[in-house]
C-alpha positions in Angstrom: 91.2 148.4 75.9 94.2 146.8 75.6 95.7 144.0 73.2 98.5 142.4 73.1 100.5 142.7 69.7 101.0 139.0 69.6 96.8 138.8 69.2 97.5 141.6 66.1 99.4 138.6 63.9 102.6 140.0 65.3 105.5 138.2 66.4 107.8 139.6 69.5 111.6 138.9 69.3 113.9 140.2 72.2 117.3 140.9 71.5 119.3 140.4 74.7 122.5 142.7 73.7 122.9 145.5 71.4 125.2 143.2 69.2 122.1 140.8 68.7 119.4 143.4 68.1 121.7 144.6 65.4 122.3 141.1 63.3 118.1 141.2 63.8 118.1 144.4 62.2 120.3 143.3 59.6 118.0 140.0 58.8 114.7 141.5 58.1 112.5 144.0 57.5 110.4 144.9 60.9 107.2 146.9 61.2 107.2 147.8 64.9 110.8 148.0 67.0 110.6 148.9 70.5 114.0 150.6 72.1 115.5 151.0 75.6 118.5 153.5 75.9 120.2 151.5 78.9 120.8 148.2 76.8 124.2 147.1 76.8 125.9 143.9 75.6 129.3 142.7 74.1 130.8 145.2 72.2 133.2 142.9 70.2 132.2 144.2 66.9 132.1 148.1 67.7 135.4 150.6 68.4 136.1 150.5 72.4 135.4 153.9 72.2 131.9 154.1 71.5 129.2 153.7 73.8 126.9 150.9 73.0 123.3 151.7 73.8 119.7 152.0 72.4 121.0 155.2 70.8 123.5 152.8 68.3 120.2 151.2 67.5 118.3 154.3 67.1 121.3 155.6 65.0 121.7 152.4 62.5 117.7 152.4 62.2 117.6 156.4 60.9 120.8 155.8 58.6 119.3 152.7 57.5 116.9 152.2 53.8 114.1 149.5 55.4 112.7 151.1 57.9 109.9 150.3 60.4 106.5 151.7 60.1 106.8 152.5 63.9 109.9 153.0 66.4 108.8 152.8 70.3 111.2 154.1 72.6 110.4 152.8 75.7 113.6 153.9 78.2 113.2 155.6 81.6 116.9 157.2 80.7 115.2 161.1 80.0 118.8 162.2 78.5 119.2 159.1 76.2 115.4 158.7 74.9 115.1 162.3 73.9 118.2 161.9 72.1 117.3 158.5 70.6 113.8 160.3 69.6 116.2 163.2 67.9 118.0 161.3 65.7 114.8 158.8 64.6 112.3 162.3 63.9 115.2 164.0 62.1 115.8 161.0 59.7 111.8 161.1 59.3 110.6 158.1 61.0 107.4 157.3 62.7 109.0 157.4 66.3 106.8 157.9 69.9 108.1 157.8 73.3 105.7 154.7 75.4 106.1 153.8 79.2 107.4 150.4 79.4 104.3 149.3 80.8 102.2 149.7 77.3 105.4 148.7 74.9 103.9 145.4 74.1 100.3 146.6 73.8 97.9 148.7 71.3 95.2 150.7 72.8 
């Protein structure tokens, strides 16, 4: 069976850039956060160097204190989600790779 988290009291937010997710990150205290690698945005806040992808999200989330009781990475990018899970085990978090198809559902 299948339900959609919205029927569990939750409410979904999409960030549309990596900038955005971040300022979301920084506003409040999440329970669930569901991560793609490829997800790319304006980087005008970030060195030109770095890369901006689901794994700066994956990175701020381990370093950070509030942290979400559950971390879905969803991404079809093998190479970036097995690094995004890397750094979110290692910092200790509740993290479990999903196919986008059951990202916004609870069996």
């Amino acid at each position: 069976m299948f339900v959609p988290l919205t029927w569990l009291g939750h409410t979904v937010v999409c960030a549309p850039t990596v900038v955005t997710a971040l300022e979301l990150l920084a506003e409040k205290d999440w329970d669930i956060i569901c991560l793609d690698h490829d997800f790319r945005g304006p980087v005008d806040d970030f060195d030109a160097l770095e890369e901006i992808t689901g794994r700066t999200l994956a990175r701020r989330i381990a370093d950070g204190v509030d942290r979400p009781s559950l971390v879905v990475v969803h991404t079809a990018n093998k190479r970036g989600g097995d690094a995004m899970m890397k750094l979110l085990l290692d910092a200790g978090l509740n993290a479990r790779r999903e196919p986008l198809s059951n990202v916004f559902i609870v069996r």
